[in-house]
matplotlib code that plots the C-alpha trace (Angstrom):
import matplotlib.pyplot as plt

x = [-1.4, -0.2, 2.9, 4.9, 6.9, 3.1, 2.4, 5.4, 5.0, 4.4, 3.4, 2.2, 1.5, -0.5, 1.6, 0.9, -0.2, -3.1, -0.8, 2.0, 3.7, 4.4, 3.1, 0.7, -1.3, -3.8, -2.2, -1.3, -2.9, -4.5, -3.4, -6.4, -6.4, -4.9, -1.8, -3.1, -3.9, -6.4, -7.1, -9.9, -9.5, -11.6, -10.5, -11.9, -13.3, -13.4, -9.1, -6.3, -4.1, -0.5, 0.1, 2.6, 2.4, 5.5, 6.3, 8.1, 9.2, 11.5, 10.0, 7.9, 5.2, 2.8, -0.8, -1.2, -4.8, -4.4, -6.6, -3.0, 0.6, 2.8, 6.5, 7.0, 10.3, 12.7, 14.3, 12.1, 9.9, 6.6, 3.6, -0.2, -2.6, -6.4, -9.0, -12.0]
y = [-2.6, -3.9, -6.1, -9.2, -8.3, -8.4, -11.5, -13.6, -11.9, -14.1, -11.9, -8.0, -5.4, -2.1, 0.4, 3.9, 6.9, 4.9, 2.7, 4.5, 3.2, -0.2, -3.6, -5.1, -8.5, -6.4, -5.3, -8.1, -8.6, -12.1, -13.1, -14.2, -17.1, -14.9, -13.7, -10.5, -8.9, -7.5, -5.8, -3.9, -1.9, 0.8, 4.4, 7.6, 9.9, 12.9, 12.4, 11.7, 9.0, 8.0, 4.7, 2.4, -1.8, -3.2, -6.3, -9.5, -7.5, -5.2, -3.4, -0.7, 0.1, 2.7, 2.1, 2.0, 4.3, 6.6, 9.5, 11.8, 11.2, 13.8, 13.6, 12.3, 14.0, 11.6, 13.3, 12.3, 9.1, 9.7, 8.2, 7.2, 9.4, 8.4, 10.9, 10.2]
z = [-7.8, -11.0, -12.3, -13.1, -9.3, -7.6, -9.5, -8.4, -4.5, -1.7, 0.8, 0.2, 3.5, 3.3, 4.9, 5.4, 7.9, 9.1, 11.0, 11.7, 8.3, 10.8, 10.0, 11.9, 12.2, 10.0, 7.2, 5.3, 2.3, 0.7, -2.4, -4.9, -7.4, -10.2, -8.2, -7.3, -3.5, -1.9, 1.4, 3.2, 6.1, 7.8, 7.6, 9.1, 7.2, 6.2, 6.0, 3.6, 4.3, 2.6, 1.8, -0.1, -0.5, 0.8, -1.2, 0.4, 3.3, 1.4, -2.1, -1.5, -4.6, -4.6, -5.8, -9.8, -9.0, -6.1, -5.8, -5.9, -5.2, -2.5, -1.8, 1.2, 2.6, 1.4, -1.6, -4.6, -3.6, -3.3, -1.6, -2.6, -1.4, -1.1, 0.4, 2.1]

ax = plt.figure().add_subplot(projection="3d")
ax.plot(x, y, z, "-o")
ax.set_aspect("equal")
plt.show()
């Protein structure tokens, strides 16, 4: 997860199938020294899970690396895919 909008962000959730896309005392991410977030969270594997960063409660950003991308129903947004 890459930009200036990342950067300036205050507070950055992981959201995505995992949770039921609903934020949680656990997904929010720490912010590091160079304005950057990070977050690790245990996932089940052998799945795929959809995910997206919501940014200051209200900008959602998919993941600058994902493993794939799928539409996710909602006319042309798409979501970031990892697989385990």
């Amino acid at each position: 997860m890459e930009g200036e909008v990342v950067l300036k962000a205050k507070k950055v959730e992981l959201l995505g199938s995992f949770n039921e896309w609903k934020p949680s005392k656990e997904t929010p991410m720490k912010k590091l020294k160079d304005g950057s977030f990070t977050k690790t969270i245990d996932l089940t594997a052998p799945q795929e899970y959809q995910f997206k960063y919501i940014i200051d409660g209200k900008v959602w950003e998919n993941d600058t690396n994902p493993d794939r991308f799928e539409y996710n129903g909602y006319g042309t947004e798409r979501n970031s895919v990892v697989v385990l």
